[in-house]
C-alpha positions as semicolon CSV with decimal commas, in nm:
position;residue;x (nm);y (nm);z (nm)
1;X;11,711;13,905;16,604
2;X;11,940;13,768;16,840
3;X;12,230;13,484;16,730
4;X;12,348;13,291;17,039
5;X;12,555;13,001;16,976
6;X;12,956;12,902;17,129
7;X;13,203;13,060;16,905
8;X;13,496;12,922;17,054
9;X;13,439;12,957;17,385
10;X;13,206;13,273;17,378
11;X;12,835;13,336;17,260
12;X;12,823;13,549;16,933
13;X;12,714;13,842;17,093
14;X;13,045;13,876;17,283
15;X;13,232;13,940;16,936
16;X;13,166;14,163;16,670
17;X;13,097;14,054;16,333
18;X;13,450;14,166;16,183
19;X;13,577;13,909;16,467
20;X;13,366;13,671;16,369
21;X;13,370;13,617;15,990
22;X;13,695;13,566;15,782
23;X;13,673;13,566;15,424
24;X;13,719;13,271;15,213
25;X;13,735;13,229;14,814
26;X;13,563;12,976;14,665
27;X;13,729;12,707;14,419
28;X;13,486;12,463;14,428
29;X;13,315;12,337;14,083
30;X;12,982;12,321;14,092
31;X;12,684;12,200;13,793
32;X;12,391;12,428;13,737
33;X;12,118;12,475;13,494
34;X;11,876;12,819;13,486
35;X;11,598;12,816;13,672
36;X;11,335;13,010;13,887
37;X;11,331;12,990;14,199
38;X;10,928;12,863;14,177
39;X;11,056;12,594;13,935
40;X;11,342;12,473;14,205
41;X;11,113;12,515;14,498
42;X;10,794;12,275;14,321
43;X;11,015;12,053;14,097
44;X;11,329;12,010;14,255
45;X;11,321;12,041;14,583
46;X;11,000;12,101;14,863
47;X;11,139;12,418;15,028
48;X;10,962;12,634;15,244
49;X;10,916;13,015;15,118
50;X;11,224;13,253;15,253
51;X;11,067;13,597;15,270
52;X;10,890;13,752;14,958
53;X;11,074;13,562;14,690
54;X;10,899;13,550;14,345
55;X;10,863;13,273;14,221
56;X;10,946;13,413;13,890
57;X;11,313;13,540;14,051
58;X;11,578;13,392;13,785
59;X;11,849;13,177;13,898
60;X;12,034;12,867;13,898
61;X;11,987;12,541;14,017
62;X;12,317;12,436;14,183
63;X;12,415;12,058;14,269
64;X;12,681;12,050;14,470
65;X;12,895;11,702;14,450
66;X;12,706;11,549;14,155
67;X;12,695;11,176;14,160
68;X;12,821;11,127;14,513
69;X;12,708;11,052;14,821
70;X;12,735;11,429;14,978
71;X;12,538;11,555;14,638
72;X;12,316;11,862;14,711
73;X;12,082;12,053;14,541
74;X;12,041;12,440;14,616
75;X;11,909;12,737;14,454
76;X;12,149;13,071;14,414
77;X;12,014;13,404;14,249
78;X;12,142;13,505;13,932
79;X;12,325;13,799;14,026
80;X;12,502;13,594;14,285
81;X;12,564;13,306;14,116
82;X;12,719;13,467;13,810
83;X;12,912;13,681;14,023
84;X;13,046;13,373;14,149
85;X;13,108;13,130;13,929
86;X;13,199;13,081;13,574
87;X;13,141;12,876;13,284
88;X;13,421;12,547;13,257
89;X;13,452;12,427;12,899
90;X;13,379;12,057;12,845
91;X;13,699;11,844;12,910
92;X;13,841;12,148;13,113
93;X;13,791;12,085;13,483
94;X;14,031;11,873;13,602
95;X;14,284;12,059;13,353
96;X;14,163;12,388;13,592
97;X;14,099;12,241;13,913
98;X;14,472;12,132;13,924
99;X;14,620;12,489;13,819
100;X;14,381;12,598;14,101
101;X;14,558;12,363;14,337
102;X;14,879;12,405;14,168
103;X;14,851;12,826;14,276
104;X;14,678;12,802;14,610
105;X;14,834;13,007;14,856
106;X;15,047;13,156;14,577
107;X;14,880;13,487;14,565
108;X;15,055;13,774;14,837
């Protein structure tokens, strides 16, 4: 397959992909619940199949924004989403969102 898009001024295929991605860490909270990726695709959203995914694949609903206007709702593997993300205790977000704030760009 062949990506062609502008990449500041040139089409992907003029860089390589170490030129092209950066890395980024995530520290964005997010709510999800478990589910399968059949229960996401016929109860939560109408998605159209990606590959061979089972139906029966476990994972997590994600909403992304909840209870604004940019909400979203997405579907992440279990392996990748608990690689990701952990567990807040209730009444502990904003208490870690601003020590995430308060240390960004801390770390050498």
């Amino acid at each position: 397959m062949s990506w062609k898009g502008i990449v500041f001024g040139s089409t992907w295929e003029d860089q390589s992909m170490a030129d092209r991605i950066k890395k980024y860490q995530c520290i964005k909270q997010v709510h999800a619940e478990p589910m399968t990726y059949g229960a996401f695709k016929t109860s939560i959203r109408n998605v159209r199949d990606v590959g061979n995914m089972d139906p029966l694949e476990p994972g997590y609903h994600v909403i992304y924004s909840m209870g604004t206007a940019d909400e979203y709702h997405s579907w992440s593997p279990k392996a990748v989403f608990e690689e990701g993300y952990i567990e807040i205790p209730k009444g502990k977000a904003e208490q870690i969102r601003a020590g995430m704030r308060n240390n960004v760009g801390k770390v050498s």
